[in-house]
N, C-alpha and C positions, 0 to 999 in steps of 0.2 A: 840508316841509309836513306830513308824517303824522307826526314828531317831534310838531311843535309842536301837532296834534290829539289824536293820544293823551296825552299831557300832561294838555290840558285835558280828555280824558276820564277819565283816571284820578282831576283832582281834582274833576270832578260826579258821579264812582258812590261817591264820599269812602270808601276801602280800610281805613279807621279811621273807626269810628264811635260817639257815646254817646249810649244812651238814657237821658235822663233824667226821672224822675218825681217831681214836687214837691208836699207836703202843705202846701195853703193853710190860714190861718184860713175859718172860716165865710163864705160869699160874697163871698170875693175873688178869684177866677178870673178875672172879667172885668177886673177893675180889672188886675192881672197882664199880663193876654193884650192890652191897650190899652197898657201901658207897653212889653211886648215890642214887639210891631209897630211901635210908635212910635220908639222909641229903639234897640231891640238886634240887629232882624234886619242891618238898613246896616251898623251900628260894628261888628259881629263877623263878616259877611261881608268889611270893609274891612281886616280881618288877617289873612283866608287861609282863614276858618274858612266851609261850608257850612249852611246851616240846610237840614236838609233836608225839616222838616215840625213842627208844632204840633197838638195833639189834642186834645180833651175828653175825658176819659174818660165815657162815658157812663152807665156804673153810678156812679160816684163822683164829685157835684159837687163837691169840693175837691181835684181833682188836678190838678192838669196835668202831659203830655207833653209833651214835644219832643227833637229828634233833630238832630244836629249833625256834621259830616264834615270828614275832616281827610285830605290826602296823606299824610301819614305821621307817625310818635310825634316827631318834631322839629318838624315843621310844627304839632302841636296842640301842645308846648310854646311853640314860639316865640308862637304866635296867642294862649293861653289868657293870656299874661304880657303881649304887646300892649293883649287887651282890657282885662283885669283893672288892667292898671297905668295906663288910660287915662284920658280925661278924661268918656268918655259912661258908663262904669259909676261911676266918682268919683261926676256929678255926679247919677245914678239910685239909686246901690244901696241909700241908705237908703228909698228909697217901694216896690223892688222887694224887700227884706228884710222890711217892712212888711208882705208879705203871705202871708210864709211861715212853716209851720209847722217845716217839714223840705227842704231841699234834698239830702241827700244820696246820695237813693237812683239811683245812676247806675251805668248798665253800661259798660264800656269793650267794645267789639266787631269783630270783623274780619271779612271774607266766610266762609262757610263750605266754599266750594267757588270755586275759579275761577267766574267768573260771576254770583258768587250776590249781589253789591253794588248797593246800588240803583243804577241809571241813571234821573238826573233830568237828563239835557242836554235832552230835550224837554219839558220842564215849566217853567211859569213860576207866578210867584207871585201871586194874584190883588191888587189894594191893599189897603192896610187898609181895614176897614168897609164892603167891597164886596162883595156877593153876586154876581158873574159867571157867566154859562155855562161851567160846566166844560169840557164836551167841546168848545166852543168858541176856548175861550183853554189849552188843554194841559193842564188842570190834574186832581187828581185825583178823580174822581165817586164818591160813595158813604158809606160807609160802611170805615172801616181798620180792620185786625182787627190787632193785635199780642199774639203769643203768646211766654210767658219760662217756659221748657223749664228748671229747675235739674238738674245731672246731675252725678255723679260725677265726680271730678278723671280725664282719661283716655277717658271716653267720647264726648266733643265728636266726634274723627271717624268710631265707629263711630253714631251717631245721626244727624251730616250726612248719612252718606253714605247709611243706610236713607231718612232725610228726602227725599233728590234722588231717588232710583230709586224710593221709594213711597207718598208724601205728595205730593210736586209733579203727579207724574202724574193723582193722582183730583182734588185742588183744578181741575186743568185739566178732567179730565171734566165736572164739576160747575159750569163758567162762571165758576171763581174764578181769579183773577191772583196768582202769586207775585212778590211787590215786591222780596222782599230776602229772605236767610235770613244770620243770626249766629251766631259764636261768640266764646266770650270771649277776648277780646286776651291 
C-alpha cells in the first residue's frame, strides 16, 4: 500500500517539469485559456501528463503560462506523442495555433533539492468559468509569483543550495509560501 501511495505521490509533485510561456496575438488570451480548459487539460492529463497550473501574466496581456508534470523523461515522451499524435489536439490545434504568436519558449525542469517539487495531491482544480472559494475547495489563493534565475552552465547547485538555506527561510519570515523551486533538466 505505501508502494502504491508513494507512486502516486511521485506523479502529483511531477519530478519533471515544463514551464511554458506563450506569445499570443493581440487579445487572444482568453480565447486560448477557453480552448485549454475546454479541451486540453482531460486529453493531456488522460496520457499521464499533470497540469499543474495556468497563469495570467499580469504585466503582459498576451502571454500565457502554464506548467505541466511528468514522472519521468520516458513518461513525458510517451505522453507528449499520446497527446500530440491524438485525436483532441488533431481535432484543436489549428484554432489553438490561431492564437499564437510563439509557443516555444519552454523550460524543461527538475526539483532543485530533494523536496523542492511541487506537492499538489491536495489541490484540486476549480471548473471551468467558475470563480470558487479557494481556501474552501484546496485550491490556490492569491497571487503566484514565478521567478526564472538564468545562471551559468555549473552553477544550478551552488545557487539551489544558497536558495534553500537563504531565500526560503526570509520568504517564510515574510508570510510567503515556497511552492516549488527548479532547476534545469
Amino acid at each position: 500500500m505505501d508502494l502504491a501511495r508513494n507512486e502516486i505521490s511521485a506523479r502529483l509533485a511531477s519530478p519533471i517539469v515544463e514551464l511554458r510561456q506563450y506569445t499570443l496575438k493581440p487579445g487572444r488570451r482568453e480565447t486560448l485559456i477557453d480552448l485549454f480548459d475546454r479541451e486540453f487539460i482531460e486529453s493531456q492529463e488522460a496520457t499521464g501528463m499533470t497540469i499543474i497550473g495556468q497563469f495570467r501574466d499580469l504585466d503582459r496581456p498576451d502571454i500565457f503560462v502554464w506548467m505541466r508534470g511528468f514522472e519521468d523523461m520516458t513518461a513525458r515522451k510517451e505522453a507528449l506523442s499520446a497527446f500530440y499524435g491524438g485525436p483532441v489536439w488533431a481535432e484543436h490545434r489549428d484554432a489553438a495555433n490561431a492564437t499564437m504568436i510563439d509557443s516555444d519558449d519552454v523550460l524543461l525542469l527538475k526539483p532543485a533539492w530533494p523536496g523542492a517539487g511541487f506537492d499538489v495531491q491536495r489541490l484540486r482544480r476549480p471548473a471551468p468559468g467558475k470563480v470558487e472559494n479557494q481556501s474552501e475547495n484546496n485550491c490556490l489563493p492569491g497571487i503566484i509569483e514565478i521567478q526564472i534565475h538564468h545562471l551559468r552552465r555549473g552553477a544550478e547547485a551552488g545557487f539551489a543550495n544558497r536558495f534553500e538555506t537563504e531565500a526560503v527561510p526570509l520568504l517564510a519570515e515574510n508570510g510567503m509560501r515556497l511552492l516549488g523551486a527548479f532547476i534545469s533538466e
